[in-house]
N, C-alpha and C positions, 0 to 999 in steps of 0.2 A: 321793872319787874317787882313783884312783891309777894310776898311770902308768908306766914307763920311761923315765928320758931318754935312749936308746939302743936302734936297733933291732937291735943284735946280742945285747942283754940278752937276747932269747925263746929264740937258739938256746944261750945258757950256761946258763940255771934251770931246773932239773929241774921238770915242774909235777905235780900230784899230780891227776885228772879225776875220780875215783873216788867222794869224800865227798860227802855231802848236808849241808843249813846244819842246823843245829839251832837254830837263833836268824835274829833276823832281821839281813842282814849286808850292808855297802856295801862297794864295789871300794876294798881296801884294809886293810880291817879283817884281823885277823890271828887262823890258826885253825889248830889242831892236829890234823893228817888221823889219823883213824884205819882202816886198810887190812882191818882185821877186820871191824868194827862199819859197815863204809862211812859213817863222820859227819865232819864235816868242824868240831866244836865250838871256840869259843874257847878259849883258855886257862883254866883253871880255879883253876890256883894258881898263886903266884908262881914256884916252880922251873921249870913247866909256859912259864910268859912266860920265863923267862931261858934255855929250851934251843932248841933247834930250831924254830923259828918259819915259819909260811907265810904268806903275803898273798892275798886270794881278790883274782879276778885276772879274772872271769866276761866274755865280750863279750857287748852289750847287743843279743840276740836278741830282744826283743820287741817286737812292731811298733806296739804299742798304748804304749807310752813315746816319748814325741814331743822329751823334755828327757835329756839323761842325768843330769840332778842326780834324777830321778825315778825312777831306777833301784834296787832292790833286790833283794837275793837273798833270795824268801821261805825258811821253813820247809821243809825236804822237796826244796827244787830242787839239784840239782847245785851243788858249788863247784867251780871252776877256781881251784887254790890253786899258788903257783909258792914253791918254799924261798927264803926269802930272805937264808941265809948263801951261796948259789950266784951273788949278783949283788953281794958285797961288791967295795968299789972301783969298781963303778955307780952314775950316779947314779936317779932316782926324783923324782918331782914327785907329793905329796899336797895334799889339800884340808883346808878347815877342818871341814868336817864327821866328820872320822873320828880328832878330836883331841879329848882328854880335854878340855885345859886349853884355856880362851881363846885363839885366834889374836892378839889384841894382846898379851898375855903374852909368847909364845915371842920369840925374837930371832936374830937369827944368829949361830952358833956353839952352840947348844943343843943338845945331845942328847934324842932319843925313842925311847921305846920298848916295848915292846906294854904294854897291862895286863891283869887278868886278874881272875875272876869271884870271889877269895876277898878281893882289896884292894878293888877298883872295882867291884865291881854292875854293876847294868846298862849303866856306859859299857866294861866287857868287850870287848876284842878292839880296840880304840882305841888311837892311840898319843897317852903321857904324857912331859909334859919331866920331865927330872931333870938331876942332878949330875953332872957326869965322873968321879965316883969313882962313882956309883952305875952309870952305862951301862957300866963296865967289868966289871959282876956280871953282864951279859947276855950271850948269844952273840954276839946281834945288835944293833946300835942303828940310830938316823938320825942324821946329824950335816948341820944347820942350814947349807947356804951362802948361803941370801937368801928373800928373799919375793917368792913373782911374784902375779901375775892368774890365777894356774890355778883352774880350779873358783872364780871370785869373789875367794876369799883361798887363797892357795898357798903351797905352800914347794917348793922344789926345795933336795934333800938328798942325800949321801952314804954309802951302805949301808957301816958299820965293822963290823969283828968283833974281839971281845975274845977 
């Protein structure tokens, strides 16, 4: 799951309404609109994760989802994708579910940042910790202020641009 920590964040992020998932994808995950092709695909290759990045961002219209941990963006559905170098200096509150690496792993002060279908397979479109030398090869990163209870196990973070 993923979030805003701020309700002014909706009216600064461009969002992009146009793509369809080409995979199966959770609020959060990160995917690269394509305006031609109308698809909304995760990242494919590492240049593709360290440029211009979106967050699908979908509200949970379905009446038949009674949990929102139960939510998904099938195949074929619309994404609501919002850029997310347009809310750097925002913060954001994600779950453990839309994170490569173990939630006891990460720490605060960590950098995250998308991954993508030629490094990471099928965890694709997920955000991974790295190195502060490494999140500085991205456009965008998350930078780790603490761990809450959001979505079970959460992080509330700060959208950096390098």
């Amino acid at each position: 799951m993923f979030k805003f920590g701020t309700i002014g964040a909706f009216k600064q992020v461009r969002n992009n309404p146009v793509g369809k998932a080409t995979s199966i994808l959770l609020d959060g995950m990160t995917v690269i609109p394509d305006r031609i092709k109308k698809e909304s695909p995760v990242p494919a290759t590492p240049t593709e994760a360290k440029g211009d990045v979106y967050v699908a961002g979908n509200i949970i219209d379905k009446p038949e989802i009674r949990n929102k941990r139960d939510f998904k963006i099938e195949i074929g559905e619309p994404v609501r994708s919002f850029r997310l170098a347009d809310a750097v200096g925002l913060p954001v509150e994600i779950d453990y579910r839309i994170l490569k690496d173990n939630f006891e792993d990460i720490t605060v002060k960590d950098f995250l940042v998308s991954t993508n279908v030629a490094d990471d397979g099928l965890d694709a479109g997920k955000w991974k910790k790295v190195t502060d030398a490494e999140a500085k090869e991205y456009k965008v990163s998350l930078h780790v202020i603490e761990k809450t209870s959001y979505g079970d196990k959460g992080l509330y973070c700060e959208v950096i641009s390098n």
